[in-house]
N, C-alpha and C positions, 0 to 999 in steps of 0.2 A: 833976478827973480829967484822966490827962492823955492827950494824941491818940499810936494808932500810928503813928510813923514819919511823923508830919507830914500824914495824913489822918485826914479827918471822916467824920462817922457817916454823912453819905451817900453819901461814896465808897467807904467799905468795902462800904457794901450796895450797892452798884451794882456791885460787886468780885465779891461773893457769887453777885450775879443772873447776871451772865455766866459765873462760874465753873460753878451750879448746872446752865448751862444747856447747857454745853461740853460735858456726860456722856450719850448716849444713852439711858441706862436712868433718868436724872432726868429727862430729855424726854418719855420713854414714859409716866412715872407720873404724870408734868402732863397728859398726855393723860388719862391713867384719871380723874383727877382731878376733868378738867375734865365729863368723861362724867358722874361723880356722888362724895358722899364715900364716902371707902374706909376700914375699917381696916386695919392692917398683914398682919393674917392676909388679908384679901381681895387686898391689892398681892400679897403675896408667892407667892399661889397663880396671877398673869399670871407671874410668874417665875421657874419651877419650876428654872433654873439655877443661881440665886442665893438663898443663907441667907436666913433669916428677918433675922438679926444685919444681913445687908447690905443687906435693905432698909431697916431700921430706921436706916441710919447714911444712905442717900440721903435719908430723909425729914429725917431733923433739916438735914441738909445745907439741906436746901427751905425748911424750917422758919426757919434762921439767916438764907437771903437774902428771908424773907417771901412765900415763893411758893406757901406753904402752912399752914393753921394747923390747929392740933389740939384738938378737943375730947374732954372725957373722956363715955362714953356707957358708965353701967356699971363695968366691968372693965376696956374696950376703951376705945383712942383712936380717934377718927375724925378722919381727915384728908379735908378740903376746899382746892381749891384758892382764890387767893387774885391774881387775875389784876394787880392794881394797878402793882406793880414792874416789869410785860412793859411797859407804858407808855413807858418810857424806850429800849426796848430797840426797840420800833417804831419808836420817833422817828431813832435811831440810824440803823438798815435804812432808813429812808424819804429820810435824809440823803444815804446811802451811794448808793442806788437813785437819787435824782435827778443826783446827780454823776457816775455813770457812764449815765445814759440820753445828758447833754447831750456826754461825751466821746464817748461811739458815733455818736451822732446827727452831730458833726462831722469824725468818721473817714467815714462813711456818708458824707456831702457830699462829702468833699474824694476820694475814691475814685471816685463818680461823676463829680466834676471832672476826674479824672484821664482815666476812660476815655472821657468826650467829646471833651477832646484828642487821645487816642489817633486816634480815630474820625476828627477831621478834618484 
């Protein structure tokens, strides 16, 4: 099998995770999500602005980056969310979060430095 464009299967989904996650209304349903499993008739009635068809294409969307998995109950799908893939996406934010704590933290210093001179 050969790789797209010179990525592997875990950069695509790591591709997916932050794509899925770039969308407001894929955010929102991770939220419903997380509250409890939904099927698509229960998403779609939080989102009376939006087709039934376009919830159904956010979930799969979920579904491709692993952020949600679907069991069949019946007739219906039930989607649960599937938190594993946000892992990465923490770690990411915690990176980001520590490397601007330590630049502010030395702007905050050296401004203080400043206005002490000022001062005397």
């Amino acid at each position: 099998m050969q790789k797209a464009r010179g990525k592997g299967k875990s950069a695509r989904r790591e591709e997916a995770v932050y794509r899925a996650l770039a969308d407001p209304t894929r955010r929102r349903i991770l939220a419903l999500l997380a509250e409890a499993p939904r099927s698509v008739g229960a998403l779609a009635a939080e989102f009376p602005s939006i087709s039934r068809p376009a919830v159904s294409k956010h979930l799969a969307l979920l579904v491709e980056a692993g952020l949600a998995v679907a069991e069949a109950q019946g007739r219906e799908r039930v989607y649960s969310l599937e938190p594993s893939p946000l892992s990465e996406v923490v770690s990411y934010v915690a990176t980001l979060d520590a490397f601007w704590a330590e630049r502010l933290g030395g702007l905050g210093a050296h401004l203080d430095r400043m206005a002490r001179e000022e001062k005397a």
